[in-house]
KETORLUM-885808 format. One record per residue: x negated, y negated, z of N, C-alpha, C in turn; residue in one letter; residue number from 0. Coordinates in steps of 0.001 Angstrom, whole numbers. Atoms other than C-alpha are relative to their C-alpha. Layout:
residues N
       nx       ny       nz      cax      cay      caz       cx       cy       cz  r    k
        X        Y        Z        X        Y        Z        X        Y        Z  A  NUM
...
***
This chain:
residues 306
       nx       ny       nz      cax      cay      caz       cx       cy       cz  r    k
     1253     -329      690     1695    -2930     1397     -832      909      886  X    0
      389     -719     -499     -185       20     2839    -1436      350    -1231  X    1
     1181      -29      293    -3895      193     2200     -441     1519     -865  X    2
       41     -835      418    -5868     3080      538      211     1241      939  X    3
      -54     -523    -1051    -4851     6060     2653    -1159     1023      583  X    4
     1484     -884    -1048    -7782     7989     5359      200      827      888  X    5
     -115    -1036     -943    -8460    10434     7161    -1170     -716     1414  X    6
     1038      980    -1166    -9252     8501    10559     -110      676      737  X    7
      256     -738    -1424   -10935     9953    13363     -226    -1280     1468  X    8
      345     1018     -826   -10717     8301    16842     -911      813     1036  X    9
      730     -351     -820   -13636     8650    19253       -6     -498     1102  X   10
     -154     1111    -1174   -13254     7407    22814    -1869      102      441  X   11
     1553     -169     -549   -17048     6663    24295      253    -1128     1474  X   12
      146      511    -1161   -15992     5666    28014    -1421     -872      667  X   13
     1170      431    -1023   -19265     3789    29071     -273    -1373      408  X   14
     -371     1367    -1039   -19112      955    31770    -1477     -412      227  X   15
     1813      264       83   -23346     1358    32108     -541     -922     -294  X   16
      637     1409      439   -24182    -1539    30265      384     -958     -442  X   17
     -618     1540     -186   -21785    -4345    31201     -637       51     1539  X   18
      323      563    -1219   -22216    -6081    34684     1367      472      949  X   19
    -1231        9     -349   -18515    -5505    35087      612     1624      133  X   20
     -220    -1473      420   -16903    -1966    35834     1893      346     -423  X   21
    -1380      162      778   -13548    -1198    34178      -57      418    -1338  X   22
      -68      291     2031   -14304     -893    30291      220     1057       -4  X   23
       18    -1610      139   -14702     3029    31032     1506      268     -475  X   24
    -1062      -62     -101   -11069     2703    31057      648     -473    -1386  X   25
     -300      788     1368   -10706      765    27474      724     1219     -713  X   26
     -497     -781      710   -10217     4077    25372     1484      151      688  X   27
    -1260     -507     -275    -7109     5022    27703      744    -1195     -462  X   28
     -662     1415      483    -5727     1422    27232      341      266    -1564  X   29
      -17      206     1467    -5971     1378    23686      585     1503     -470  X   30
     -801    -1540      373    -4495     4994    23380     1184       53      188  X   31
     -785      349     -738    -1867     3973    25611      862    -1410    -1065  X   32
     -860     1360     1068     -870      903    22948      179     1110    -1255  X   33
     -570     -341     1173     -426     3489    20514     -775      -89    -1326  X   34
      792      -36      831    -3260     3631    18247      216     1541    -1085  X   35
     -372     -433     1591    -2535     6619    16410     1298      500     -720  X   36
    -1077       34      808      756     6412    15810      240     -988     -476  X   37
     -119     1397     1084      760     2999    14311     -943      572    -1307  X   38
      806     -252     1053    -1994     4090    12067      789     1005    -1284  X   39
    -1076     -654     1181      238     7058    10919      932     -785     -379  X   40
    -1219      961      704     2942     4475    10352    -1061     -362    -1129  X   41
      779      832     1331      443     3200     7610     -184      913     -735  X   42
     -230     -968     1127      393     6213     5662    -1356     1066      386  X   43
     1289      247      -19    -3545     7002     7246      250     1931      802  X   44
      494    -1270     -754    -4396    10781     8704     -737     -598     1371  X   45
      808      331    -1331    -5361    10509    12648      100      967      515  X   46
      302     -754    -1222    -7544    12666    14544     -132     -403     1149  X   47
        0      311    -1164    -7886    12114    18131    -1092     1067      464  X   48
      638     -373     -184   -11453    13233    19000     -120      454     1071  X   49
      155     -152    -1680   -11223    13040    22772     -986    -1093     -152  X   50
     1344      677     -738   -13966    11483    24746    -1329      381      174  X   51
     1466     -317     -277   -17302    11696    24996     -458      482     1463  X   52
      982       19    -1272   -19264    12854    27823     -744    -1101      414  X   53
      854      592     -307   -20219     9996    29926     -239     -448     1785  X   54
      254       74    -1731   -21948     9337    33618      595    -1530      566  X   55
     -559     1100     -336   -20683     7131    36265    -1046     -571      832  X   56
     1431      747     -663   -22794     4613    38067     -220      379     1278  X   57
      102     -532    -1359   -22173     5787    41200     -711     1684      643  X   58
      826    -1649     -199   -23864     9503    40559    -1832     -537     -589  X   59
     1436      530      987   -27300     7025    38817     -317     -462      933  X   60
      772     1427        1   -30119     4959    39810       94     -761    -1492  X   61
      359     1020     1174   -30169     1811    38098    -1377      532    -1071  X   62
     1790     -428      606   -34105     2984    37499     -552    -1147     -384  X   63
      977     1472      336   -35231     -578    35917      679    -1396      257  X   64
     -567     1417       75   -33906    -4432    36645      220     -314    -1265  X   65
     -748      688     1441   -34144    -5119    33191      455     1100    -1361  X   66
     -356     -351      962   -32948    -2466    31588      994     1536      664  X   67
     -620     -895    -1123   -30164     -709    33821      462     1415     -499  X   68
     -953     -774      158   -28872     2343    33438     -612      831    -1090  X   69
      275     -639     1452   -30780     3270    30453       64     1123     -443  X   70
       75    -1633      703   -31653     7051    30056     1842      347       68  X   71
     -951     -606     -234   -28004     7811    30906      877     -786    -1344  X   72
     -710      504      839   -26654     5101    28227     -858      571    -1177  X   73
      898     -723     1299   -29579     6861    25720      773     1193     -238  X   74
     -853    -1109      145   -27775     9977    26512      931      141    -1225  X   75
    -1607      696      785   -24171     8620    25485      334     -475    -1257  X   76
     -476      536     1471   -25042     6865    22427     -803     1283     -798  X   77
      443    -1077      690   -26986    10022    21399      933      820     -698  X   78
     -731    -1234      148   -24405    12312    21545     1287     -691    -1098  X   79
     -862      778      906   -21849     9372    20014     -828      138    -1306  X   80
      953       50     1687   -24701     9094    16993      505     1259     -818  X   81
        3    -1320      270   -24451    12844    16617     1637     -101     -736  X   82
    -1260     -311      578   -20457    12497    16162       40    -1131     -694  X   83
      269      861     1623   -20796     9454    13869      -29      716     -897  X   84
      487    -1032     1033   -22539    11685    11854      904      727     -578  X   85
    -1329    -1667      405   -20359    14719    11892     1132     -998     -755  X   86
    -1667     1196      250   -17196    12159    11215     -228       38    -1450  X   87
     -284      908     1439   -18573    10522     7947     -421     1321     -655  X   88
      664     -905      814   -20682    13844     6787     1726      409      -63  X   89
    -1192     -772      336   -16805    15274     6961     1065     -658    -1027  X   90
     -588     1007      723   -15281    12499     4941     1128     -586      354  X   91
    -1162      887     -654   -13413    10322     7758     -561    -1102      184  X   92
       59     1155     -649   -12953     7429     9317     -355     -599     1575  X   93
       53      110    -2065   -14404     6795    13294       56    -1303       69  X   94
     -198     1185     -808   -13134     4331    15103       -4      471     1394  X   95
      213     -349    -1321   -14740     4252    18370      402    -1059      804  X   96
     -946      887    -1462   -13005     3110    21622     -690      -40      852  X   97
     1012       94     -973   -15377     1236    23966     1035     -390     1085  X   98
     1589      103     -274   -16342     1212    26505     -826    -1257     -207  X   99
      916     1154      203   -19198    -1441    26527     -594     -152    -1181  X  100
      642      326     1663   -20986    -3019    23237    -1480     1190      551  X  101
      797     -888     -340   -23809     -758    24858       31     1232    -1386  X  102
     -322     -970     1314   -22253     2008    22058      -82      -70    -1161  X  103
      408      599     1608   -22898     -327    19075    -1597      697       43  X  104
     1396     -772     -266   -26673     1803    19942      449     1177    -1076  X  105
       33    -1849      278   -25149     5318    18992      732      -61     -970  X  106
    -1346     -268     1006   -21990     4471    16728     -941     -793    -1742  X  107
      815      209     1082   -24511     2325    14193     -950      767     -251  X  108
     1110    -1156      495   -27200     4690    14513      916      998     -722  X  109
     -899    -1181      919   -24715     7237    13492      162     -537    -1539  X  110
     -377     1013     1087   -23447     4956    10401    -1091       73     -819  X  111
     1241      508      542   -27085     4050     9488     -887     1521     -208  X  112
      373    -1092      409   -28224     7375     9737      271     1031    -1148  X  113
     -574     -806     1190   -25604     9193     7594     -320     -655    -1446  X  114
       68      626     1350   -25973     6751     4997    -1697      181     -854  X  115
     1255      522      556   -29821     6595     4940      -51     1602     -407  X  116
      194     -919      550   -29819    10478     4236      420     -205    -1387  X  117
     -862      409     1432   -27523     9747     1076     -915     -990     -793  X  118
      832     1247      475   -30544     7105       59      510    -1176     -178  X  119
     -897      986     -349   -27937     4701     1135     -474    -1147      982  X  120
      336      796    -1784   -27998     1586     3663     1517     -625      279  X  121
    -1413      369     -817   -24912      168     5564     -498    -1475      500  X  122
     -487     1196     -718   -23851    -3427     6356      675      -86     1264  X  123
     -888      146    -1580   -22605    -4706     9643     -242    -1497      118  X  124
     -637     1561     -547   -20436    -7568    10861      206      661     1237  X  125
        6      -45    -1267   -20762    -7923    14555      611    -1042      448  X  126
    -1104     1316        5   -17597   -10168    15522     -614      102     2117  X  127
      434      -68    -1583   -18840   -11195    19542       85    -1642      578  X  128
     -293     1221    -1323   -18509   -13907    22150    -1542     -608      276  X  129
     1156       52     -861   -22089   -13326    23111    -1361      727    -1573  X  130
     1116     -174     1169   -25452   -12668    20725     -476     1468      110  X  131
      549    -1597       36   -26190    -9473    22348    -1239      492     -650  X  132
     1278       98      568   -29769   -10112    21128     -829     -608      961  X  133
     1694     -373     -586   -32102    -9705    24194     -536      862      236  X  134
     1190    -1308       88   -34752    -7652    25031     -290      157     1526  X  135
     1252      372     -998   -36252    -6670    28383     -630    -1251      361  X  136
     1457     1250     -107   -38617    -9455    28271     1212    -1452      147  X  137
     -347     1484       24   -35987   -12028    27914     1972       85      671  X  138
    -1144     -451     -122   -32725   -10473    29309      344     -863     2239  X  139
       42      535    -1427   -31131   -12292    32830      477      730      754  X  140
     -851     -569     -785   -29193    -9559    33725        0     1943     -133  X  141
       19     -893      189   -30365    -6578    32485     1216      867     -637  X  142
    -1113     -666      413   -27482    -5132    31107     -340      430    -1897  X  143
      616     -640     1737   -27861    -2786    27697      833     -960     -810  X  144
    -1297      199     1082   -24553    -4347    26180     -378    -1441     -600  X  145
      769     1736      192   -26275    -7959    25907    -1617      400     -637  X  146
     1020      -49     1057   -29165    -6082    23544     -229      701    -1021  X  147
     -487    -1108     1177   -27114    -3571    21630     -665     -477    -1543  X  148
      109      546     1814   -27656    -5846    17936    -1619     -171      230  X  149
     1630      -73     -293   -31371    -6604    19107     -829     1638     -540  X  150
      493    -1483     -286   -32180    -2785    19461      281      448    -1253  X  151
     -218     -575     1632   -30736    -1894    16169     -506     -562     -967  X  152
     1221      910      807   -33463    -4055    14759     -875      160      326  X  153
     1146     -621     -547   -35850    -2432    16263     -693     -795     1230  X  154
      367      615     -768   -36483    -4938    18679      472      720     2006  X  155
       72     -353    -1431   -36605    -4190    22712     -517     1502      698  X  156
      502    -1703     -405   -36912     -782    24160     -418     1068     -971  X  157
      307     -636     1071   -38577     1473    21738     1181     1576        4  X  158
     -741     -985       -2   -36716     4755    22777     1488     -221       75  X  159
    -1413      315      839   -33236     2977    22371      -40     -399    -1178  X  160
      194      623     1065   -34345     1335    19360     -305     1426    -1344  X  161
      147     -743      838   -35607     4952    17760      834     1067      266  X  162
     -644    -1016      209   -32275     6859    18285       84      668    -1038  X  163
     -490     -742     1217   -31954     9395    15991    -1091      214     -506  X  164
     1287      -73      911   -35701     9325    14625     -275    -1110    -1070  X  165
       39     1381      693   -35242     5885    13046      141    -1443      421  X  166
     -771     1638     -438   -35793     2288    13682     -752    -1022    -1437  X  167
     -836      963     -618   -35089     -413    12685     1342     1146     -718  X  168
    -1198     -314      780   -31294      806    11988      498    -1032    -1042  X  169
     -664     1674      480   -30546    -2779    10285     -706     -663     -381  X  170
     1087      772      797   -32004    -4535     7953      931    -1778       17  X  171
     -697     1837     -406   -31157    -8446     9100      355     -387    -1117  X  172
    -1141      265     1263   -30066    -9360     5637     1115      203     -353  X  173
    -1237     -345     -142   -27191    -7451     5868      932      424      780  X  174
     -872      277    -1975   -26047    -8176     9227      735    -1457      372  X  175
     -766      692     -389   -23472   -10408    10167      345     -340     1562  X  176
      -62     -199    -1040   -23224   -11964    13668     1303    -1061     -116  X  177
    -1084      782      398   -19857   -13693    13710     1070     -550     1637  X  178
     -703      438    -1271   -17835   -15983    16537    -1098     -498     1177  X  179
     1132     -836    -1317   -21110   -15795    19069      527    -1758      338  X  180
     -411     1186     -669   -20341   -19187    21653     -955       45     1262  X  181
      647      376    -1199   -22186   -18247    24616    -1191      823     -398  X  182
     1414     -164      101   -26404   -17797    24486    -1049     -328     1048  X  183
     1444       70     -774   -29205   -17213    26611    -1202     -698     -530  X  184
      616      543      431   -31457   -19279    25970    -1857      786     -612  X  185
     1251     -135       76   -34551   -17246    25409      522     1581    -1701  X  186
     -553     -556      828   -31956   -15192    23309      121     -570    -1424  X  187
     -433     1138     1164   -30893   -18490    20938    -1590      346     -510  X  188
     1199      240      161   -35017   -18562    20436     -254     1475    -1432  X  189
     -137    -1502     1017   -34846   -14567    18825      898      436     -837  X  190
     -886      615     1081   -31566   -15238    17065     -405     -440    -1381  X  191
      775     1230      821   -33275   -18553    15213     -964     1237     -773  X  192
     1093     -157      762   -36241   -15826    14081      697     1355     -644  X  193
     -460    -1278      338   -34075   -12444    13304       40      -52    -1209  X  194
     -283     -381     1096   -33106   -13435     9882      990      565     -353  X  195
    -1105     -232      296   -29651   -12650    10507      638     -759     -449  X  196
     -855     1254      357   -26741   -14535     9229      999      -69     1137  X  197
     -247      206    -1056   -25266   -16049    11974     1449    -1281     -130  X  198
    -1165     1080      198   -21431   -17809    11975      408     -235     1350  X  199
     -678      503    -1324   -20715   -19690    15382     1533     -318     -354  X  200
    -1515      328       90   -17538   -20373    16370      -29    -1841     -322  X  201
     -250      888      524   -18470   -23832    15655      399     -256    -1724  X  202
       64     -245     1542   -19209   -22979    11852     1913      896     -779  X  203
    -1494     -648      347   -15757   -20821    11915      688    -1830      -97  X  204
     -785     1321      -61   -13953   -24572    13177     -503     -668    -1380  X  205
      324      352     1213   -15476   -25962    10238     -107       69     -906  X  206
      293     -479     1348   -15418   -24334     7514     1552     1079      113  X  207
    -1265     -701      223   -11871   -22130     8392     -719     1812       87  X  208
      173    -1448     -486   -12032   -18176     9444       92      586    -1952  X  209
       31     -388     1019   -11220   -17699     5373    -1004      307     -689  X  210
     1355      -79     1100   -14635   -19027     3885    -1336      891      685  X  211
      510     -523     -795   -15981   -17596     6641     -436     1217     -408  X  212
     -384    -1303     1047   -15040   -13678     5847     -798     -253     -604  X  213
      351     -328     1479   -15661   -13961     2548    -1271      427     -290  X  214
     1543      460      299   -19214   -15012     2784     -410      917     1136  X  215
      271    -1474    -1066   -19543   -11840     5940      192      884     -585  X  216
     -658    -1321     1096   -18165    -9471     3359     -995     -477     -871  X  217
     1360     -136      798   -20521   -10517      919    -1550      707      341  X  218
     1398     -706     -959   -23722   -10264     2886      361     1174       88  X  219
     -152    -1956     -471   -22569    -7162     4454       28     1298     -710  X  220
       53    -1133     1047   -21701    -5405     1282     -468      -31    -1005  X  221
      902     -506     1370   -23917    -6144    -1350    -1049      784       76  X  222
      412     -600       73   -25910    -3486    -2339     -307      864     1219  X  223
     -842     -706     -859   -24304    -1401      338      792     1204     -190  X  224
     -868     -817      178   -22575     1522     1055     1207      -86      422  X  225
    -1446      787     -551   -20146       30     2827     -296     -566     1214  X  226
       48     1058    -1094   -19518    -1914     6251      -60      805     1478  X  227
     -319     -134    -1062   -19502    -1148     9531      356    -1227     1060  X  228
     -560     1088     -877   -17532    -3357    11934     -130      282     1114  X  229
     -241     -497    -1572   -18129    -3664    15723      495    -1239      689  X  230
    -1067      872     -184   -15143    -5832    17134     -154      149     1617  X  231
       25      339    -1035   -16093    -7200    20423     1398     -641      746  X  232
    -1733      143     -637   -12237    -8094    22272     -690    -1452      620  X  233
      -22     1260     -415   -13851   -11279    23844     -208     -886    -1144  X  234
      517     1011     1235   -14718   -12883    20330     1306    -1036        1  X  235
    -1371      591     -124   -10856   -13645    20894      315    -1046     1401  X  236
     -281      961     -764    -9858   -16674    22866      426      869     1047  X  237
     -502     -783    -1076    -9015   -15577    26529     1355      102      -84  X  238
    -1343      130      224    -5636   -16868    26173      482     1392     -841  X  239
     -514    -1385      656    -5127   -13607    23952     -459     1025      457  X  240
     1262    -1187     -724    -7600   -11226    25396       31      290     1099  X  241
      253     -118    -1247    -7465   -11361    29073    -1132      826      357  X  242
      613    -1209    -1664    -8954    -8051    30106    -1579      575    -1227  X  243
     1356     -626      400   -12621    -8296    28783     -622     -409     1782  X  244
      993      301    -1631   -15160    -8647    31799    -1434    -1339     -662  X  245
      947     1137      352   -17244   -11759    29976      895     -839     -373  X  246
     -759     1090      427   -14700   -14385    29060     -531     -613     -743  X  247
      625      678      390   -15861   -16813    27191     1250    -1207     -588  X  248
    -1045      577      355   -13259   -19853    26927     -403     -641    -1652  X  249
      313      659      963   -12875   -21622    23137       29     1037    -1318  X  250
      344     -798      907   -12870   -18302    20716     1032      303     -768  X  251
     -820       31     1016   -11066   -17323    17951     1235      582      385  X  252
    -1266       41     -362    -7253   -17617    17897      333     1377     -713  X  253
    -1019    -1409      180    -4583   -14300    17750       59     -261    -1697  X  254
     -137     -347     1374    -4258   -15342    14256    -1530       -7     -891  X  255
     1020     -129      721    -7388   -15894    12999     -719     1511      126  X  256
      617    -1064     -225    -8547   -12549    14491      805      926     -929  X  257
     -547    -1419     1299    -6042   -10732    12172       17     -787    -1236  X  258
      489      190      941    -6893   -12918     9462     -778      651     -663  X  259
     1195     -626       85   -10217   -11724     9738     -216     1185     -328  X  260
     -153    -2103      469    -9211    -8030     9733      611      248    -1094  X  261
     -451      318      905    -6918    -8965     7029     -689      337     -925  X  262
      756      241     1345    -9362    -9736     4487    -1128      842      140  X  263
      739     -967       89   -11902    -7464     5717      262     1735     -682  X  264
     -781     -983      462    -9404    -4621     4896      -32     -295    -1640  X  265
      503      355     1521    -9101    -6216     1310     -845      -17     -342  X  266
     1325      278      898   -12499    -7197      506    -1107     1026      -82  X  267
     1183     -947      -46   -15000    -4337     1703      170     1472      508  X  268
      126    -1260      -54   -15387     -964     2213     -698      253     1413  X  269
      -16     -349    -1937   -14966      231     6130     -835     1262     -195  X  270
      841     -988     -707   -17412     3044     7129      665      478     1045  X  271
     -176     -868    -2070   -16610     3114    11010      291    -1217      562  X  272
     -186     1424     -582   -15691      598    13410       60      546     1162  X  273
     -242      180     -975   -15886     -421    16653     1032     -603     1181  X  274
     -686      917     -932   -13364    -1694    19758     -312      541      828  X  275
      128     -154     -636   -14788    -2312    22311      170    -1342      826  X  276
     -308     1105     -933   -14991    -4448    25746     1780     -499      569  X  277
    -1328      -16     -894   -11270    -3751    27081       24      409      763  X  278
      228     -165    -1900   -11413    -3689    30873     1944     -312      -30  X  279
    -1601     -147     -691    -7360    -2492    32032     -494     -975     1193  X  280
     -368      445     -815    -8332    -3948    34980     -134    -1717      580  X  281
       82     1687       50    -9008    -7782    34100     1284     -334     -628  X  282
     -995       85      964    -5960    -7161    31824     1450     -620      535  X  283
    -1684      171     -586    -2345    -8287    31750     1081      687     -757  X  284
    -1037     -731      625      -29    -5932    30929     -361      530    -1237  X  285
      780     -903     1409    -2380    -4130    28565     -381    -1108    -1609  X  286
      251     1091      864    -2611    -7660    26547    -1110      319     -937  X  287
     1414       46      811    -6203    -6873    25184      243     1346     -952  X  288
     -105    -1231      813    -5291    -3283    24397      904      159    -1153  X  289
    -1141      316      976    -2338    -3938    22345     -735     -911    -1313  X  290
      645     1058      878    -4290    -6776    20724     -969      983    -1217  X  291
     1752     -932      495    -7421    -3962    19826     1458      768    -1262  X  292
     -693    -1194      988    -4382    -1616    17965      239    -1017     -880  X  293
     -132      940      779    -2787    -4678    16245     -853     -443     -942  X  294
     1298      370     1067    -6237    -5908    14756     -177     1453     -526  X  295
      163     -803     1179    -6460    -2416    13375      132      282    -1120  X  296
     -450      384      810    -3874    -2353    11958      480     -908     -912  X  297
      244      744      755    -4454    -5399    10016    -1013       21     -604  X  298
     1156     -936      667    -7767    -3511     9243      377      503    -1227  X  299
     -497    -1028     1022    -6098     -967     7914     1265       42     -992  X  300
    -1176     -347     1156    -3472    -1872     5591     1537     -780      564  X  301
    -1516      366     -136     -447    -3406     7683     -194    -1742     -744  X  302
     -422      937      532      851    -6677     5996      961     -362       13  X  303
     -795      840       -7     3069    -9374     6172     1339      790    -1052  X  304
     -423     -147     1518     4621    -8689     2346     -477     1491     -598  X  305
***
């Protein structure tokens, strides 16, 4: 069974800036290296291969703030990513961007949210993650952008990440999905509780099954929608499958449930753009995570059992 067929574009956005951990820069080669667009052509799908983005290394920066590291240089990065969002969907493809850090969920949804809102459109998003990625400055322990990417696209935290592109909020919490999240900051859980997102722990997955789950993330996300945008965090997945993120988080969703998930997302809603990100080669084993990132694509996109 081979899905409807696309014209996919892949974007690599190298940026290590706003994890704690350095390695992720390296994710796009990984995941290029498993063969991402020749599986895709096995599915019947058109693949461009964008290249990489322009992005700085930490070692040519100042930090510049404790709680908010790295910033102008990760404002840069998701700028210029927004910009090719744009271009991508205004051309009538498919981007799938290769992180790099969740830091890029900044530039790759602004892009998304932008193209659409010209069209008098708005865009859904399921944010599959380990972690809430909903602090701010004010409440952040570690400063790191990639732990306030979904925050910021709600207009919440830094105003000049929050108004990439000439627009904030990007996301209207009704039709935002935060899905898998296990580990929380506590001052984070507090801004969570008031966002008005819909919010599926990995406890609520154990309980209720990764099926009813979906369903009811695809709903939200795409009613009265233009379609979805997915940003597929690699630790949402149990370590045991994942190895080479740089946040672990033991207890997260199993190898099958994660292509469940892509499974039925592929069936039920209408893809925009997507994200993989958080594959560090060098936490990895034998490219385990990267292989994993192509695999869940292609259960995105159309591969099947039958």
């Amino acid at each position: 069974m081979t899905a409807r067929a696309r014209h996919i574009e892949i974007i690599g956005c190298p940026v290590d800036l706003g994890a704690g951990r350095r390695g992720v820069d390296m994710g796009p080669s990984a995941i290029r290296v498993a063969d991402l667009e020749r599986h895709l052509e096995a599915l019947g799908h058109t693949v461009t291969d964008f290249g990489d983005i322009d992005v700085m290394i930490p070692e040519t920066l100042a930090e510049e703030s404790s709680t908010l590291r790295y910033k102008s240089a990760i404002l840069r990065a998701c700028d210029e990513l927004r910009l090719e969002v744009e271009r991508s969907l205004g051309e009538g493809r498919t981007p799938i961007i290769l992180g790099g850090d969740h830091s890029l969920g900044i530039g790759s949804v602004s892009g998304a949210s932008n193209h659409c809102n010209r069209r008098g459109e708005s865009i859904g998003l399921i944010w599959f993650d380990a972690h809430g990625d909903f602090n701010t400055p004010e409440t952040t322990p570690s400063g790191n952008v990639h732990g306030m990417s979904l925050a910021v696209l709600h207009g919440l935290g830094d105003q000049d990440l929050a108004s990439l592109g000439g627009r904030a909020p990007k996301m209207d919490p009704r039709r935002t999905v935060l899905l898998g999240v296990r580990d929380l900051d506590p001052l984070e859980r507090d801004l969570l509780r008031r966002s008005g997102m819909t919010i599926f722990s990995i406890r609520e997955i154990d309980e209720r099954g990764m099926r009813d789950v979906v369903r009811e993330a695809v709903r939200i996300a795409g009613t009265d929608t233009a379609g979805i945008h997915l940003s597929f965090d690699l630790d949402v997945v149990d370590p045991e499958d994942a190895p080479g993120t740089g946040t672990p988080v033991d207890g997260g969703i199993s190898y099958r449930e994660a292509h469940l998930a892509m499974e039925m997302i592929g069936d039920l809603a209408t893809i925009l753009s997507v994200d993989l990100v958080e594959v560090n080669p060098l936490l990895d084993q034998r490219n385990a995570t990267g292989v994993l990132a192509v695999e869940l694509t292609e259960s995105l996109f159309g591969k099947r059992i039958l």
